[in-house]
C-alpha positions in Angstrom: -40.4 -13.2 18.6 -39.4 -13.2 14.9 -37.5 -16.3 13.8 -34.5 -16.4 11.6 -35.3 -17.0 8.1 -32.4 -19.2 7.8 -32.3 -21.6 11.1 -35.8 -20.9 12.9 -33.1 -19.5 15.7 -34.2 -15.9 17.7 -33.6 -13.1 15.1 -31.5 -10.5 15.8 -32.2 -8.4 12.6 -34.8 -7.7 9.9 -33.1 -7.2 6.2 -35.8 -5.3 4.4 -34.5 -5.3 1.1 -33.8 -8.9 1.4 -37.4 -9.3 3.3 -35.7 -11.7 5.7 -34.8 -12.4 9.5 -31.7 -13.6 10.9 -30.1 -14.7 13.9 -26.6 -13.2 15.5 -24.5 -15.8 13.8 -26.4 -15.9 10.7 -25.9 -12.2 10.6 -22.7 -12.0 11.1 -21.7 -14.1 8.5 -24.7 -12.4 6.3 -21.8 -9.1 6.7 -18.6 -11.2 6.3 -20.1 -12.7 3.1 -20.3 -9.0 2.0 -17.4 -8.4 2.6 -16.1 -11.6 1.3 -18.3 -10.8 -2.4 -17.1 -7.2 -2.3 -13.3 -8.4 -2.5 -13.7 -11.2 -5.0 -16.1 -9.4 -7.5 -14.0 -6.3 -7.7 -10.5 -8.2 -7.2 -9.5 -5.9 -4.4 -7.3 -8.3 -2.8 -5.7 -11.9 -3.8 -3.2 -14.3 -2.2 -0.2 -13.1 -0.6 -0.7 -9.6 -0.7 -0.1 -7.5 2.2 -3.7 -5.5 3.3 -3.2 -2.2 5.3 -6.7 -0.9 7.2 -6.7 2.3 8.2 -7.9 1.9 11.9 -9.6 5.2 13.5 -11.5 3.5 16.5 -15.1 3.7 15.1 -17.6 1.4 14.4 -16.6 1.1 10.7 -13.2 0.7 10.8 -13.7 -1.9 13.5 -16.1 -4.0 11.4 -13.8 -3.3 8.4 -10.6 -5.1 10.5 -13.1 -7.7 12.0 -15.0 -8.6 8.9 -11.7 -8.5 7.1 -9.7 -11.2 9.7 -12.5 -13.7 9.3 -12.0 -14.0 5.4 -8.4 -13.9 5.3 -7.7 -17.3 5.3 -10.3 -18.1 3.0 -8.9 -15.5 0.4 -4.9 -16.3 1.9 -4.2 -11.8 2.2 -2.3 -11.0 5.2 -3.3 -7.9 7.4 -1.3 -4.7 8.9 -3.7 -2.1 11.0 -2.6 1.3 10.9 -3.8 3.8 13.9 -3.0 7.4 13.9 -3.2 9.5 17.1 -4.5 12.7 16.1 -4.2 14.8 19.6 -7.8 15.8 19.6 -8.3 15.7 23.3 -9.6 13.1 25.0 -11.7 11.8 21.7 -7.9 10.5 20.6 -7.1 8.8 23.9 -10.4 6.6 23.7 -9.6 6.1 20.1 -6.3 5.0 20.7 -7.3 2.6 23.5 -10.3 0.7 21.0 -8.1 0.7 18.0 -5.1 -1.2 20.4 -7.6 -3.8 21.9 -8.9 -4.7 19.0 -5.8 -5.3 17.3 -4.5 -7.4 19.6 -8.3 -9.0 20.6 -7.9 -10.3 16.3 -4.0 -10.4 16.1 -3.7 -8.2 13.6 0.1 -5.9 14.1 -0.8 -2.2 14.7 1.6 0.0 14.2 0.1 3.4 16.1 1.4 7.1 14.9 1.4 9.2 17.2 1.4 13.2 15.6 2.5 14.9 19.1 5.6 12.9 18.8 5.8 12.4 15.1 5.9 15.9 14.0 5.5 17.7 17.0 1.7 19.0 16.7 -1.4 17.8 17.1 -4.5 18.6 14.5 -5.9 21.2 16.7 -2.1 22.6 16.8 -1.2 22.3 12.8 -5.2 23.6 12.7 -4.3 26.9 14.9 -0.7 27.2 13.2 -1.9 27.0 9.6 -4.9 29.0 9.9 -7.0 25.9 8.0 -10.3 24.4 9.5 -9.5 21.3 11.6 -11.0 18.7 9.2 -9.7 19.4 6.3 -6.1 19.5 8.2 -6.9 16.5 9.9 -8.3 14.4 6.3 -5.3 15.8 4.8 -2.7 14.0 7.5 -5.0 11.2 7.4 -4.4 10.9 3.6 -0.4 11.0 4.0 0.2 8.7 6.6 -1.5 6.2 5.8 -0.1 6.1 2.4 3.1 6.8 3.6 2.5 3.6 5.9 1.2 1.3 3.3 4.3 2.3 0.8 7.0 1.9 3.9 5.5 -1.5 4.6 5.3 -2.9 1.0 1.2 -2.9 1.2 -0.5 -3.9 -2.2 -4.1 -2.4 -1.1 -5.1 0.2 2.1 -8.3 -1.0 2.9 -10.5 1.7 3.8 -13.8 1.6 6.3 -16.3 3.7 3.9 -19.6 1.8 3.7 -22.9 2.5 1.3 -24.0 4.8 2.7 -21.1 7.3 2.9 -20.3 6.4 -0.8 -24.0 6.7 -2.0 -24.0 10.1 -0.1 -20.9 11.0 -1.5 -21.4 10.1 -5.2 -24.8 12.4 -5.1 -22.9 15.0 -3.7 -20.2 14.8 -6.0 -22.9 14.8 -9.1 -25.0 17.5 -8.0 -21.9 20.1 -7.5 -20.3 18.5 -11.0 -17.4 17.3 -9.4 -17.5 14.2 -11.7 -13.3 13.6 -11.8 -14.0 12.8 -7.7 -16.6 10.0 -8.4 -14.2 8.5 -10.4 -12.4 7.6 -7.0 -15.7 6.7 -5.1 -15.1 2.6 -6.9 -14.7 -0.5 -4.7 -10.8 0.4 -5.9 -8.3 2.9 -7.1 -4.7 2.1 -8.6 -1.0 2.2 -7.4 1.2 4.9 -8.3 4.9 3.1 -7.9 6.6 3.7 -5.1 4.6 6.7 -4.5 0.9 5.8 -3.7 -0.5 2.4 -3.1 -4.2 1.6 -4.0 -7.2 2.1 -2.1 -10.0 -0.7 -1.3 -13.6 -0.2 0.0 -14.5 -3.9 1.8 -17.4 -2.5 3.2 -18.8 -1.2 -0.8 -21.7 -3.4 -0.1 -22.2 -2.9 3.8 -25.1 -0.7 5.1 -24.4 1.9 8.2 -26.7 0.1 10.4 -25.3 -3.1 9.5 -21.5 -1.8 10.1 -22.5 -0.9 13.7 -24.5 -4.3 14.5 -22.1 -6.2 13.1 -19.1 -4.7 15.3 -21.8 -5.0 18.7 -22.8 -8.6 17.7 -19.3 -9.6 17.7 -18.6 -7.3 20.9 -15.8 -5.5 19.0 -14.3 -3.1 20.8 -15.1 0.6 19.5 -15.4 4.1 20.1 -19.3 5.3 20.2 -18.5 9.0 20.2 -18.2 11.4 17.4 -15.3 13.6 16.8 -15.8 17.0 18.3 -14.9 18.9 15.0 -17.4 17.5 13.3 -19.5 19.6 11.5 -23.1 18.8 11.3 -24.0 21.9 8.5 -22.0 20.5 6.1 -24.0 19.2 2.7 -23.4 15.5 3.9 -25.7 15.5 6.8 -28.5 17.2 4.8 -27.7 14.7 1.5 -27.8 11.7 3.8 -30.9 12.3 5.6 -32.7 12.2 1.8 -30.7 9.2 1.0 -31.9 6.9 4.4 -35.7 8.7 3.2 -35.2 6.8 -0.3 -33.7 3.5 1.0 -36.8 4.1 3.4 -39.1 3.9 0.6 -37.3 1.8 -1.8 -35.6 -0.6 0.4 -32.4 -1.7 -1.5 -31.8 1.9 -3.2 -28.3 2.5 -1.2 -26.9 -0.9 -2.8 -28.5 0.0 -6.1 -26.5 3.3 -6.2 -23.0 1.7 -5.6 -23.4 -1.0 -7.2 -24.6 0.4 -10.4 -21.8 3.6 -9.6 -19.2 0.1 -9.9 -20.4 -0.5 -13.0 -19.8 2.6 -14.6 -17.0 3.9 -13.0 -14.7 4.0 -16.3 -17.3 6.4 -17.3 -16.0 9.1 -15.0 -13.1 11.9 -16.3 -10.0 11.0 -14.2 -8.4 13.9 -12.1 -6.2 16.5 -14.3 -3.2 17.5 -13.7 0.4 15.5 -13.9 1.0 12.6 -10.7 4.1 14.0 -9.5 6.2 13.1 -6.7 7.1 15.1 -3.6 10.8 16.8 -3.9 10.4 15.9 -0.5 9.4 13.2 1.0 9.1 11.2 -2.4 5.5 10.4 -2.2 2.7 11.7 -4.6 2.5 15.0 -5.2 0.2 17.2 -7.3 3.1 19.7 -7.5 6.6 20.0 -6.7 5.7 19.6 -2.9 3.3 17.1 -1.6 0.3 19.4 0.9 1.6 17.4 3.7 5.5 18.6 3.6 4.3 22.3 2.5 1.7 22.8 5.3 4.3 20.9 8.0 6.7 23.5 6.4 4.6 26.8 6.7 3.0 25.8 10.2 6.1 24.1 12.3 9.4 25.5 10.4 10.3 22.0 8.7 8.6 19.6 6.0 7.8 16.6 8.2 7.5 14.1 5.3 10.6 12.1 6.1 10.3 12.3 9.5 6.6 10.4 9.0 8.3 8.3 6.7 11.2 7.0 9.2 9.3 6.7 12.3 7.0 4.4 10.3 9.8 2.4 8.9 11.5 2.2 12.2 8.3 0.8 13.8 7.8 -1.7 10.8 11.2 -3.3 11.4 10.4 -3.6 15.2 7.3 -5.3 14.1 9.0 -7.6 12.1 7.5 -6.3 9.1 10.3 -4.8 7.2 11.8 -6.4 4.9 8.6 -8.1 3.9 8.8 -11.7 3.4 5.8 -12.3 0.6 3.6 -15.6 2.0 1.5 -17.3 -1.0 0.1 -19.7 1.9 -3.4 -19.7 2.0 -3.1 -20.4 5.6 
């Protein structure tokens, strides 16, 4: 049996582009000190501020939250999961039930939205009623509410579960179609818009797939294993990612060469065109006069559902105790 490189313990995992063993606990903290890099080298998150993660259920999203409660103190942030309950069958309910236990399993507050009750539909509902395909409905909802969370609860960064490998596969995308204004959003971090968008952080820039998903078992983090049954397995991704994992194959280290050196030259990239405008709506950003969230609501169920996002969120936060925010500096 290999030995880990670092104690002489059992090893758990090889790190090829490190050439090196380790051992469950060595390897978990290999992944936390990722995580803990990522956020200090591209200042994603500091002292006192108030960290929102997006919490789907997955693998990802559950070694984002668990990777992201063992530095907090260290870096003194506090943490606020967000879990939305998209309706799609019984994919949601299992979702629902792995993003609540391991909320409470790392004491992070959850504050779970659910859309049947919210706005009325579910995805595959707004999907049928607006005559758009499910995922790009469902990415669009995604999108609002958790921004609408994170600027009802005061957040100063949403904390998003992409890894490598899903920005490596989508910066190549993005450069072989010429899309260059959306690599400019694929950094470790995107800005504020006041009072209408709050910032988006990748604390997983650094972290392989593979190593997202044996970090959450190694832990035994409570997470959904299935895939979402829209899911499209045509799509340009799939095909784009099996020649990425084929390079990093070959060139062991290639996925952390692309994102890192994509970091570097970020400022390179156009930005996005067009004016940031707010919603007449619901207030939030807005690439015209009405954000797509209130004017798809507004075509498909008879009402712009903005606000009604926006209260339910804000009615939950002040149950929670989160609202008004009372800013800690403590490093805890």
């Amino acid at each position: 049996m290999a030995k880990c490189s670092v104690c002489g313990g059992p090893a758990v995992a090889f790190i090829r582009y490190q050439k090196r063993y380790l051992c469950r606990d060595h390897y978990i903290q290999f992944v936390e000190d990722k995580v803990r890099r990522a956020i200090k080298r591209y200042k994603m998150a500091g002292k006192g501020d108030r960290i929102l993660v997006a919490l789907s259920g997955g693998k990802d999203s559950t070694t984002l939250l668990g990777a992201l409660s063992a530095v907090r103190d260290d870096i003194g942030f506090e943490l606020v999961a967000v879990h939305i309950d998209l309706g799609i069958f019984d994919y949601s309910v299992k979702s629902r039930e792995a993003a609540r236990r391991l909320a409470q399993s790392l004491d992070v507050p959850l504050i779970e939205v659910p859309l049947k009750e919210v706005i009325g539909a579910t995805i595959p509902e707004l999907a049928k009623k607006s005559r758009r395909p499910a995922c790009s409905v469902c990415g669009m909802i995604k999108r609002y509410v958790t921004n609408a969370a994170a600027v009802e609860l005061e957040a100063d960064a949403v904390a998003l579960g992409h890894n490598a490998d899903d920005l490596a596969v989508y910066n190549l995308k993005s450069f072989l179609t010429q899309d260059l204004e959306a690599i400019s959003k694929l950094g470790p971090r995107t800005d504020s818009v006041e009072e209408a968008a709050v910032g988006r952080i990748r604390p997983l820039y650094l972290v392989y797939e593979k190593e997202s998903f044996l970090y959450s078992f190694l832990r035994g983090l409570p997470f959904l294993h299935e895939e979402c049954p829209f899911v499209d397995n045509r799509q340009m991704e799939v095909r784009l990612k099996e020649v990425v994992n084929q390079l990093e194959e070959e060139r062991p280290g290639t996925k952390l060469q692309m994102v890192t050196k994509l970091a570097l030259r970020i400022k390179d990239y156009p930005k996005p065109r067009g004016e940031i405008r707010r919603c007449r709506v619901c207030g939030l950003i807005s690439s015209s006069e009405v954000c797509s969230f209130c004017r798809t609501t507004e075509r498909a169920l008879g009402k712009a559902m903005g606000p009604a996002v926006r209260e339910y969120i804000r009615r939950k936060g002040v149950e929670l105790g989160l609202i008004p925010r009372v800013k800690n500096t403590a490093t805890g």
